[in-house]
C-alpha positions as CSV (number, residue, x, y, z in Angstrom):
1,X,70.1,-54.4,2.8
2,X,69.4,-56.9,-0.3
3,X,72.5,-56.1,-1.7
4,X,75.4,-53.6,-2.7
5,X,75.0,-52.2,-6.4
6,X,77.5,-50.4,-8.4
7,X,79.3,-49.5,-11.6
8,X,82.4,-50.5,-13.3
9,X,82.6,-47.0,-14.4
10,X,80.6,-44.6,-13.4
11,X,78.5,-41.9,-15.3
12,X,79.1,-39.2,-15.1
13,X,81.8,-38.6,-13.1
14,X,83.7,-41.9,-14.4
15,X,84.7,-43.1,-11.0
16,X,85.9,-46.9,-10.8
17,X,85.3,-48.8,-7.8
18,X,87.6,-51.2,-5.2
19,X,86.2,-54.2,-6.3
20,X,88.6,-56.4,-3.7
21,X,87.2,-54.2,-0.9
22,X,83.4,-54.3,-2.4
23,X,83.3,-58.0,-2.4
24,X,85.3,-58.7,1.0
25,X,82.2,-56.6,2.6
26,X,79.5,-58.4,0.8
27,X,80.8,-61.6,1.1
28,X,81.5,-61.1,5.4
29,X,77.7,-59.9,5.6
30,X,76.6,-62.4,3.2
31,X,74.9,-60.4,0.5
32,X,75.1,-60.4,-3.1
33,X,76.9,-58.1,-5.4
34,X,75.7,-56.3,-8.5
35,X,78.0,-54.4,-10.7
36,X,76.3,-52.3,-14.2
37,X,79.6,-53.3,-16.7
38,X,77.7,-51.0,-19.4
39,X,80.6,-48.4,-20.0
40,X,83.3,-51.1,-19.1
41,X,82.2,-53.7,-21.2
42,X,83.1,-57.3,-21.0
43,X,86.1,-56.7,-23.3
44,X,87.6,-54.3,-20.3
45,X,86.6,-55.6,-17.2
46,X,84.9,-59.3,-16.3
47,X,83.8,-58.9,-12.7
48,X,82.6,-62.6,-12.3
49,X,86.1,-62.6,-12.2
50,X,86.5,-60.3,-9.8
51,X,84.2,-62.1,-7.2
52,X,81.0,-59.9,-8.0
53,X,78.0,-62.6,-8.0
54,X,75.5,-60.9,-10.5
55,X,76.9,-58.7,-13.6
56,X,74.1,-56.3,-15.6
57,X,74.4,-54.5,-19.0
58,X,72.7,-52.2,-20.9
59,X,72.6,-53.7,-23.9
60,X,71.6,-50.0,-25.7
61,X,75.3,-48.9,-25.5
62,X,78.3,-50.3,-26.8
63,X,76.8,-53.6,-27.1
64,X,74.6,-52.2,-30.4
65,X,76.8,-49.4,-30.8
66,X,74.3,-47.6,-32.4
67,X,72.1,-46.3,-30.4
68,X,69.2,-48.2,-32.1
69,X,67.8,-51.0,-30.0
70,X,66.6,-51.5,-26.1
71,X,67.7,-53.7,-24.1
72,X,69.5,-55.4,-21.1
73,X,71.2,-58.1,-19.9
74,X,71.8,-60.3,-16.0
75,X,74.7,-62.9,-16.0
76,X,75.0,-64.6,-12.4
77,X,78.0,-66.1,-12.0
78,X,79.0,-70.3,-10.7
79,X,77.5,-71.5,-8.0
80,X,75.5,-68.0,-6.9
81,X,72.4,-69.9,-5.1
82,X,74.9,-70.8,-2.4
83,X,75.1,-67.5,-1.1
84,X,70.6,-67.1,-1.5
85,X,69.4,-70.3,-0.3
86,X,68.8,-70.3,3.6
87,X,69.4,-66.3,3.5
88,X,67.1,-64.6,5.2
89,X,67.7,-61.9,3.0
90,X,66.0,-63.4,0.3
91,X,62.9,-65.0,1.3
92,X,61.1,-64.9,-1.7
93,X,64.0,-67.3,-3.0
94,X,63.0,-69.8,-0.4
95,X,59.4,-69.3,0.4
96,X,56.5,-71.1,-1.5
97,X,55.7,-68.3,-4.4
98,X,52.1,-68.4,-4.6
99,X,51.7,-67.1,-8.1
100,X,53.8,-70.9,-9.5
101,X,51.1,-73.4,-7.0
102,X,53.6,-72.6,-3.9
103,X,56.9,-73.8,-5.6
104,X,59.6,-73.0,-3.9
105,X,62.7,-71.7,-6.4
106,X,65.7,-72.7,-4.5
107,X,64.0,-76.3,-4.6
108,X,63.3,-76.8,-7.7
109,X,66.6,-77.5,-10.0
110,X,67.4,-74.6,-11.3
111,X,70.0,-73.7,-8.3
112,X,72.9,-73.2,-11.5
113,X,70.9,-70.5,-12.5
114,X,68.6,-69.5,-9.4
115,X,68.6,-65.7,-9.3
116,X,68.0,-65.3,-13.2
117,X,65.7,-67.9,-13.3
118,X,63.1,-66.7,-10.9
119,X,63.8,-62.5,-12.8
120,X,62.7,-64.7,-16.0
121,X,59.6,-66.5,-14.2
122,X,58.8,-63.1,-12.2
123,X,60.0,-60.5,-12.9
124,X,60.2,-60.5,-16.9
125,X,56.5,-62.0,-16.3
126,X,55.2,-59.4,-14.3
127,X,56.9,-56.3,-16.6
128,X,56.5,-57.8,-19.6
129,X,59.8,-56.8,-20.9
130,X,60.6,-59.6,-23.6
131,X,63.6,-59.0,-26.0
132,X,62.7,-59.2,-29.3
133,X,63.7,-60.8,-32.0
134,X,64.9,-58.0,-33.9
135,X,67.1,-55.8,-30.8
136,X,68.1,-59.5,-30.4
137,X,69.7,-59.7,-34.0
138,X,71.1,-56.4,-33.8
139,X,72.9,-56.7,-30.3
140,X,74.8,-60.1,-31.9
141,X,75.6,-57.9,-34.8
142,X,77.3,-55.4,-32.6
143,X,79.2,-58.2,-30.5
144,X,80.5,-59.0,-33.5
145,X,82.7,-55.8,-33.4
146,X,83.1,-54.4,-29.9
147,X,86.3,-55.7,-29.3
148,X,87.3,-53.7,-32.2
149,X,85.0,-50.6,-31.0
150,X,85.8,-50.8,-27.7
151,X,89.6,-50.5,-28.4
152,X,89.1,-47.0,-31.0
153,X,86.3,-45.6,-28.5
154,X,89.4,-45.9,-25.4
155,X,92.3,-44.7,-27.6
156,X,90.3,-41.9,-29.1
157,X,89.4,-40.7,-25.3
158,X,92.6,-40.9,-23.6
159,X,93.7,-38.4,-26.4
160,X,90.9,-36.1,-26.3
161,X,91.5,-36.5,-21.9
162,X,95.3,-35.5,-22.4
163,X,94.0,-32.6,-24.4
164,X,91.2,-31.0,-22.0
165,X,94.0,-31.6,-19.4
166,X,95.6,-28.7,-21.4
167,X,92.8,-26.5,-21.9
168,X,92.3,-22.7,-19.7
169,X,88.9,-23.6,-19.8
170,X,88.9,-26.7,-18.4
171,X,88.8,-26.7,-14.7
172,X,89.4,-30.6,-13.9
173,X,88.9,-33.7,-16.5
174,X,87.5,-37.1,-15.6
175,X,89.1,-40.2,-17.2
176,X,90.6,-43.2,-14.7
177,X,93.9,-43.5,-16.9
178,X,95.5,-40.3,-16.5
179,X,97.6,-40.5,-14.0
180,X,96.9,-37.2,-12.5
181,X,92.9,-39.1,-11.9
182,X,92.3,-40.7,-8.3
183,X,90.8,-43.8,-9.9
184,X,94.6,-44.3,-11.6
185,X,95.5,-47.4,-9.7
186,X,91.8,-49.1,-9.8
187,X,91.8,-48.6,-13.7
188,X,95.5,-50.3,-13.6
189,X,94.5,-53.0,-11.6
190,X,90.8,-53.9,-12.7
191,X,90.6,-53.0,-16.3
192,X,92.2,-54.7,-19.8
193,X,94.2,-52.3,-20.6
194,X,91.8,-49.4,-21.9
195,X,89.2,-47.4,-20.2
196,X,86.3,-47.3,-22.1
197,X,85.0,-43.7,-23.7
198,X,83.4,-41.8,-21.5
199,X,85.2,-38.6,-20.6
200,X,83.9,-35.4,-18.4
201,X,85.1,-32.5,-17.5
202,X,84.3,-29.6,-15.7
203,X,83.8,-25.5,-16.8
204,X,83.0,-22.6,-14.7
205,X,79.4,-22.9,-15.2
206,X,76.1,-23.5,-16.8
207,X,76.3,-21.0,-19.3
208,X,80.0,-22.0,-20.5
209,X,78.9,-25.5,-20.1
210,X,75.6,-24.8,-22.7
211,X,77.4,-22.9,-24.9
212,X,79.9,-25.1,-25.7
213,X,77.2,-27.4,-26.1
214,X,75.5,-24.8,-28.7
215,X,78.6,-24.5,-30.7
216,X,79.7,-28.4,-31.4
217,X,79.2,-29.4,-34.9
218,X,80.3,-33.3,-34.8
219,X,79.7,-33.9,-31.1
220,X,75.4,-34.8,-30.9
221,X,74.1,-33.8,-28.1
222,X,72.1,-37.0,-26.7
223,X,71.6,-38.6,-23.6
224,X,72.9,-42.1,-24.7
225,X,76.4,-43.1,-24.4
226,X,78.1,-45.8,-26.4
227,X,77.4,-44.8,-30.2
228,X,80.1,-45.1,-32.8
229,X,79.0,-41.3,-32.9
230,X,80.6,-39.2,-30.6
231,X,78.1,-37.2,-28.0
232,X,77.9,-34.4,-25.5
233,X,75.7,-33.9,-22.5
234,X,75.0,-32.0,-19.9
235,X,74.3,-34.2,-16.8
236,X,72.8,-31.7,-14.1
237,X,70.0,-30.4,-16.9
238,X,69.0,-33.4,-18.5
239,X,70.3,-37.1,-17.2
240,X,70.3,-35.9,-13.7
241,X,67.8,-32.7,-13.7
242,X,65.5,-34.6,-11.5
243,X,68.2,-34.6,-8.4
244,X,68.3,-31.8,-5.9
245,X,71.2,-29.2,-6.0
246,X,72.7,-31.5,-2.5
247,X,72.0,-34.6,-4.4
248,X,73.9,-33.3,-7.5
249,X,76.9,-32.6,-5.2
250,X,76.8,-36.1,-3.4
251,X,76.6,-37.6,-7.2
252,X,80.0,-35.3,-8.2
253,X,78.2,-33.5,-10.9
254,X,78.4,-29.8,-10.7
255,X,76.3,-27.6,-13.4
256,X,79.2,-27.1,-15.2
257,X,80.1,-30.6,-15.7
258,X,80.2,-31.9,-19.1
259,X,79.9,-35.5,-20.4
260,X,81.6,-36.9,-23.4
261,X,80.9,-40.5,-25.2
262,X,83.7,-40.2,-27.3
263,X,82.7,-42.1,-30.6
264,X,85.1,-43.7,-33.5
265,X,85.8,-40.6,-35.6
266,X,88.8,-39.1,-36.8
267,X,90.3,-38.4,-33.4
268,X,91.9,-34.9,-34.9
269,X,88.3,-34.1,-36.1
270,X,86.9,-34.1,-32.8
271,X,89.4,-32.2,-31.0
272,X,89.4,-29.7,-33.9
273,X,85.6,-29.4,-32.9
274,X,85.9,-28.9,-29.1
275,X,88.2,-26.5,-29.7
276,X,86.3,-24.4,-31.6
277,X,83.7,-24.6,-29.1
278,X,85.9,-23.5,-26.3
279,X,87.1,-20.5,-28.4
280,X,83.3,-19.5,-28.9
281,X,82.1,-19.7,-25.7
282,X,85.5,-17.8,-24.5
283,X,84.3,-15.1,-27.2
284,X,80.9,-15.5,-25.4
285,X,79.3,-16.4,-29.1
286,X,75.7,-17.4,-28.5
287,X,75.7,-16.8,-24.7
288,X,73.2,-14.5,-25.3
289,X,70.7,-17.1,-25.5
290,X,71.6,-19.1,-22.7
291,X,68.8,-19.6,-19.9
């Protein structure tokens, strides 16, 4: 093993992991950690604080906001190359790297910032996959305002939660600060407060899951999470589709699971246009043309 990888929050089925137990493990077996804090954010969760060595974002989401510019970012945390140089695990740390004349990266200086300094010199080399100026502009722009985002995304999806919670057709809702969730306590003890705004949630099947998709008017249906917009998905046929029916199971997404990215509306408008959805799809409107 190189290392144990994981999410803040998980999507889709917004699970939230023990990072005291995570990092205890890694650190007895002396490998590094890697947590995605996409959904999270750093305004909800800062895992360098946590003990997690390497923290990665995609950049696409609630940094931007918008849904409009690619990109990704790797903060390593103080100190890091302690736990890389001498590890076997990671020989191509401390072996001569052909490509650079046989340097050697954990000799050469840059131990403050060893692991992102050779995924600059090798791996960003080797991809080609640059930033450019222009996502760069428009990711600061949207720092600018995710503290204030991040806050109307959460308290517009703990509502929205509370209310699936209360719906017939709603066989089990996914969101770590109800306290009826099993990720309650981790969301109490790891997170700032909120919970980010991903929400699922769980019908009978595919054909009440797609036509409550057919019958939202505010809600876009798009695979990206994170807009200002509020959007709908369903995992199993288009984020996921490529898994197996087992592998589905073992990732906690059933076909009728439903994902939410609850945006910055009008919090009334968006219930007022699930529940419309829900009384369609229990009138069977447009199920004629499910597949």
């Amino acid at each position: 093993s190189k290392c144990i990888f994981f999410e803040t929050i998980s999507n889709p089925s917004i699970d939230l992991p023990d990072f005291e137990k995570i990092v205890k493990i890694a650190n007895k077996y002396n490998l590094l950690t890697i947590v995605d804090n996409t959904v999270a954010t750093p305004i909800l969760c800062q895992p360098l604080l946590l003990g997690v060595d390497i923290v990665v974002h995609s950049a696409s989401k609630y940094i931007t906001g918008q849904g409009t510019a690619i990109g990704g970012l790797i903060i390593e945390r103080n100190n890091l190359a302690e736990k890389i140089i001498n590890n076997d695990r990671y020989k191509h740390f401390n072996e001569p790297e052909p490509s650079y004349q046989g340097l050697i990266f954990s000799n050469c200086g840059a131990t403050s910032i060893l692991f992102t300094f050779r995924a600059r010199m090798i791996l960003l080399r080797d991809t080609g996959g640059c930033l450019s100026p222009f996502n760069a502009w428009i990711f600061i722009q949207g720092l600018e305002t995710l503290s204030l985002r991040i806050k109307k995304h959460s308290e517009n999806a703990i509502i929205i939660a509370k209310w699936l919670e209360e719906q017939d057709i709603v066989k089990k809702v996914n969101y770590p600060l109800l306290e009826s969730n099993k990720n309650y306590n981790f969301a109490k003890k790891y997170l700032n407060e909120f919970a980010s705004g991903l929400v699922s949630f769980e019908v009978e099947n595919y054909e009440k899951a797609k036509s409550i998709l057919d019958n939202v008017k505010i809600f876009s249906i798009v695979a990206n999470i994170g807009d200002s917009k509020s959007i709908i998905n369903h995992s199993a046929s288009t984020t996921h589709q490529q898994l197996s029916n087992e592998e589905l199971k073992k990732a906690g997404i059933s076909q009728g699971l439903i994902r939410l990215s609850i945006g910055i509306e009008n919090v009334k408008d968006l219930i007022d246009d699930l529940k419309q959805a829900f009384e369609n799809t229990l009138n069977n409107k447009d199920l004629e043309y499910c597949i």
